[in-house]
C-alpha positions as a Markdown table, in Angstrom:
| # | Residue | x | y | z |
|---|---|---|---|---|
| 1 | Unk | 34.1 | -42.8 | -5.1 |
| 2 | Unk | 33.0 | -46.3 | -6.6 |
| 3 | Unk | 31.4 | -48.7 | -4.4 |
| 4 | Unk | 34.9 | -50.9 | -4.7 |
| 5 | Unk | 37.2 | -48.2 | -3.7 |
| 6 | Unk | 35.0 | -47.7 | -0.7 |
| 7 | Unk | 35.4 | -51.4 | 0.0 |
| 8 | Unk | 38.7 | -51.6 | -1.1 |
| 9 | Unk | 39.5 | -48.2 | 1.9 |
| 10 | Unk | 37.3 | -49.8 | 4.5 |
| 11 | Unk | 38.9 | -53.0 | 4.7 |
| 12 | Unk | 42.3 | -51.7 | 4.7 |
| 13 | Unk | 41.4 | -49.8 | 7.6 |
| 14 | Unk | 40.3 | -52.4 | 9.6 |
| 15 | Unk | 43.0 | -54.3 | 8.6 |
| 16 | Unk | 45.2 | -51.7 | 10.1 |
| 17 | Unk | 43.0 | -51.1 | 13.1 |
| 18 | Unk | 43.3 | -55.0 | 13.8 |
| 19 | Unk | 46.7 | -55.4 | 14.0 |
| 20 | Unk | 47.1 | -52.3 | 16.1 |
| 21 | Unk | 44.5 | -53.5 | 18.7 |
| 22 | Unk | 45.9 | -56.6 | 18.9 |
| 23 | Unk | 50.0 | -54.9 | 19.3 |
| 24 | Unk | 48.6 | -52.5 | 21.8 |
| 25 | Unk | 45.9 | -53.7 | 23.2 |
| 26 | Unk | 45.3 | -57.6 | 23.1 |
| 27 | Unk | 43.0 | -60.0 | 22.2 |
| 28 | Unk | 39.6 | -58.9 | 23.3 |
| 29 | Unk | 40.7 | -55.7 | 22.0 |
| 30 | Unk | 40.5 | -57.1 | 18.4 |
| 31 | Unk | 37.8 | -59.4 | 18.9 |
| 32 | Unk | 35.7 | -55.6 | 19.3 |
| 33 | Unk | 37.4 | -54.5 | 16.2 |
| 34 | Unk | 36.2 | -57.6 | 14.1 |
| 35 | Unk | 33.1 | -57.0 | 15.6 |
| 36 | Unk | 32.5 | -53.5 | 14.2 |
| 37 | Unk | 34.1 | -54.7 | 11.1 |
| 38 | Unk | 30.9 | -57.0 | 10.8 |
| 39 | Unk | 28.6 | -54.2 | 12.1 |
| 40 | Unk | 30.1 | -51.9 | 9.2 |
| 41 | Unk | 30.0 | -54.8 | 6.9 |
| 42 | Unk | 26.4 | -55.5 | 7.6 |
| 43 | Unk | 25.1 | -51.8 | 7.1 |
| 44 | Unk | 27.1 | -51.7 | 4.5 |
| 45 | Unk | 25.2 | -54.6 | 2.7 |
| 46 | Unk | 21.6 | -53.6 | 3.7 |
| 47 | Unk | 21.8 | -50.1 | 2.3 |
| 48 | Unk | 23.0 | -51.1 | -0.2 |
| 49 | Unk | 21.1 | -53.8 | -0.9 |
| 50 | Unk | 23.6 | -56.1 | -2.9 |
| 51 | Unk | 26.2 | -58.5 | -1.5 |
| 52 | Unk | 28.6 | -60.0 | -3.9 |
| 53 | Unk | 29.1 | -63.8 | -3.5 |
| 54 | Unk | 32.1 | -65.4 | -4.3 |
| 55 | Unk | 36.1 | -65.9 | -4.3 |
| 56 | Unk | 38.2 | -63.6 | -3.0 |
| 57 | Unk | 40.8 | -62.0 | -5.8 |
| 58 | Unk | 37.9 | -63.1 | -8.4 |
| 59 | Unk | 35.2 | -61.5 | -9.9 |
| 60 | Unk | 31.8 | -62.2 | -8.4 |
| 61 | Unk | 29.8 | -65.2 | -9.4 |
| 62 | Unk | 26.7 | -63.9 | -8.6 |
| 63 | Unk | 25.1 | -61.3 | -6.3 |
| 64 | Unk | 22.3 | -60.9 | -3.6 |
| 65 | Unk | 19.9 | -58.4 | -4.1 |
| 66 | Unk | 17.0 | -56.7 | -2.5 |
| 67 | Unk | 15.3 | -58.6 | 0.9 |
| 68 | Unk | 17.8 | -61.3 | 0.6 |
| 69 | Unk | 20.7 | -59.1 | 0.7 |
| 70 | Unk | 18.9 | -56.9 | 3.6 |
| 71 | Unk | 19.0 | -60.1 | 5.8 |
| 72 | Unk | 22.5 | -61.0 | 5.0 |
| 73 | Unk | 23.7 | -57.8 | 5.8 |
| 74 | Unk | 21.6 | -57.6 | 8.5 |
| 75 | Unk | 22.9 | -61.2 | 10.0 |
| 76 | Unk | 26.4 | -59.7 | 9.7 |
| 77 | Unk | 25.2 | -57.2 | 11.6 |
| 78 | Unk | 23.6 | -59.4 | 14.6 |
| 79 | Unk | 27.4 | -61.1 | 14.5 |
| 80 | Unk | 28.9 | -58.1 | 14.6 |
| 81 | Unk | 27.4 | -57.1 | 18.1 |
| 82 | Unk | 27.5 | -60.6 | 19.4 |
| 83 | Unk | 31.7 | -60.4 | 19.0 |
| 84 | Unk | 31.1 | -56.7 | 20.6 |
| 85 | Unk | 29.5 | -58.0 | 23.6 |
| 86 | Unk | 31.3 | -61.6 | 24.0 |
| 87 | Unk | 34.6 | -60.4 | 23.1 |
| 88 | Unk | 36.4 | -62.0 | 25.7 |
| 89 | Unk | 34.9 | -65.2 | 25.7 |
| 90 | Unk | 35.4 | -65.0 | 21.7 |
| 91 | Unk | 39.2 | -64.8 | 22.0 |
| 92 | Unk | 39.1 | -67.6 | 24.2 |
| 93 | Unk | 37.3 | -70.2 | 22.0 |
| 94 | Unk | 39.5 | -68.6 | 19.4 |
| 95 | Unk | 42.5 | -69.4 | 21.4 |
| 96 | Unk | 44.3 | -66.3 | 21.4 |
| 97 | Unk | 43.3 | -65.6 | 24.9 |
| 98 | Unk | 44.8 | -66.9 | 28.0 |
| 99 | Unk | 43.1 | -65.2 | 30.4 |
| 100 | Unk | 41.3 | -66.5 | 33.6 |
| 101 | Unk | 37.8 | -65.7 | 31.7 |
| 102 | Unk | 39.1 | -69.0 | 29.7 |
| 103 | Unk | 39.1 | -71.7 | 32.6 |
């Protein structure tokens, strides 16, 4: 498998996994699912060691490599657990919660 169809498969699963956290299980629910998106993302980046920068539907216009792409991926990786620990209070500033955590 090419490293696009891997990204191409990842992100449709997470697309899927989104929507059916958010049908089944609510917002902090998807806010967790983001967040292990980014985690994925992240490790995804640093072993790899590139990142490709640019528009979505367009082919790259440049790409990270080596340390620079480490701490990118890395970063991603750092967001990625803060939405896993402040999930709730993420879909609050998001909007998408109404929960008494949001008062």
């Amino acid at each position: 498998m090419t490293r696009a169809t891997i990204e191409n498969l990842l992100g449709g699963t997470f697309f899927i996994a989104f929507i059916v956290a958010d049908m089944i299980f609510g917002p902090t629910a998807v806010v967790r699912v983001a967040g292990v998106a980014c985690i994925v993302c992240g490790l995804f980046w640093s072993i790899g060691r590139t990142v490709a920068v640019g528009i979505e539907g367009r082919e790259p216009s440049c790409y990270l490599h080596g340390k620079l792409a480490v701490v990118v991926g890395l970063s991603m990786f750092a967001l990625g657990i803060a939405l896993m620990i402040c999930s709730g209070r993420v879909a609050c500033i998001l909007g998408w919660s109404a929960s008494t955590q949001c008062k």
